[in-house]
C-alpha positions in Angstrom: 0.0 0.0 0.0 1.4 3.4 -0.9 0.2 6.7 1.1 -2.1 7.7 -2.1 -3.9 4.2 -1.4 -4.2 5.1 1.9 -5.8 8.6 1.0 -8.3 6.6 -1.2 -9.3 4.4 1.7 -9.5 7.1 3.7 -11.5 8.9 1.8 -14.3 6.2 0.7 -15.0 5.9 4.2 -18.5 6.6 4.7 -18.9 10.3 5.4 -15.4 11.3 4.9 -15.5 12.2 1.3 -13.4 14.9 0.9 -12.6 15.6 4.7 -9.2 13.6 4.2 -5.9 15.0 3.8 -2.2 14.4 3.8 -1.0 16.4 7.4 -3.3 19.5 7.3 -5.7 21.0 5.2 -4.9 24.2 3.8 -5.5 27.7 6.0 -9.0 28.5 6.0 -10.2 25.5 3.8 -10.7 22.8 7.0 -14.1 21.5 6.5 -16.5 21.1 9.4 -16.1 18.3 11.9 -15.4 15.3 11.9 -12.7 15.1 9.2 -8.7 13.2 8.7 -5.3 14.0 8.3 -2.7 11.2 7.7 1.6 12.0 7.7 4.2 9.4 7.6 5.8 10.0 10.8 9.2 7.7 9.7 10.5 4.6 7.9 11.9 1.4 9.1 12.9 -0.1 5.9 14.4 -3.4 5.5 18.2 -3.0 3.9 20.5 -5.8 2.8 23.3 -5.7 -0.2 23.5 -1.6 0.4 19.8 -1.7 -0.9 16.6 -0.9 0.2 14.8 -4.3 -0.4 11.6 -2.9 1.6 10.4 0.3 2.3 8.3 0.4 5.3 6.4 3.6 6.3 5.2 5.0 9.7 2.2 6.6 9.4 -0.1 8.5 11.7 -4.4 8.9 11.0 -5.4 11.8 12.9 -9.1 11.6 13.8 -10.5 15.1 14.9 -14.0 15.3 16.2 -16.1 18.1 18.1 -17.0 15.0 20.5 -15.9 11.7 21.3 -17.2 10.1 18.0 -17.4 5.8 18.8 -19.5 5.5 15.4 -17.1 7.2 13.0 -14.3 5.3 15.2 -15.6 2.2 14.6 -15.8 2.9 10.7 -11.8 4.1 10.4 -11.4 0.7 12.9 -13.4 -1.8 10.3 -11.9 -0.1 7.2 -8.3 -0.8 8.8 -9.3 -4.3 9.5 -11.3 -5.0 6.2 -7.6 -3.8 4.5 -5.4 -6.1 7.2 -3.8 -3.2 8.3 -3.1 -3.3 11.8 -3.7 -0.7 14.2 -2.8 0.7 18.1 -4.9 4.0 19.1 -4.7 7.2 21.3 -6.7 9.6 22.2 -6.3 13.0 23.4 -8.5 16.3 24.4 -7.4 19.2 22.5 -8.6 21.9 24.5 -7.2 25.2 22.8 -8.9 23.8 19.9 -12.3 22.8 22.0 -12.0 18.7 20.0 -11.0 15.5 20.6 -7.9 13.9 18.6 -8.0 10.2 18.3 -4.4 9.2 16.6 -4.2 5.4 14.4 -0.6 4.7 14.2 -0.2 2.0 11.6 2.7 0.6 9.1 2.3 0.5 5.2 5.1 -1.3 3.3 5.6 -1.6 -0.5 
């Protein structure tokens, strides 16, 4: 899977059509709550023979929602699990920004 993959997935979750984006949306064109951001946060490829036999990708999904949001959780959970891509989760109140951030770390390799 290659981060535009991921962006397609992301985006043909039910309603998240076109609230996805890679890091940040631009200034002033955020859409309303709920919505996604996704950045590859590092790599851990594999090497051997001065090569790069496998590129392995870090990658955060950054769920923002006005209020703890279990439905639209549970539909970012089953579209990771429907695409055997494997998850861990945290959560956070943003409070300067008055939402909740729930953060999918995942790996993608290609």
């Amino acid at each position: 899977m290659t981060l535009g993959n991921l962006f397609t997935m992301l985006n043909g979750i039910t309603g998240f059509k076109d609230k996805v984006a890679y890091r940040a949306f631009k200034v002033g064109s955020a859409p309303a709550l709920p919505f996604i951001c996704y950045m590859e946060t590092d790599t851990t490829n594999f090497f051997a023979d001065n090569k790069v036999y496998r590129v392995i990708q870090e990658v955060d999904i950054e769920f923002y929602s006005k209020t703890k949001d279990t439905a639209s959780e549970a539909l970012i959970e089953t579209t990771l699990a429907t695409n055997n891509i494997p998850w861990n989760k945290t959560e956070e109140y943003l409070s300067d920004e008055n939402m909740y951030e729930v953060i999918y770390s995942i790996t993608i390799d290609y």
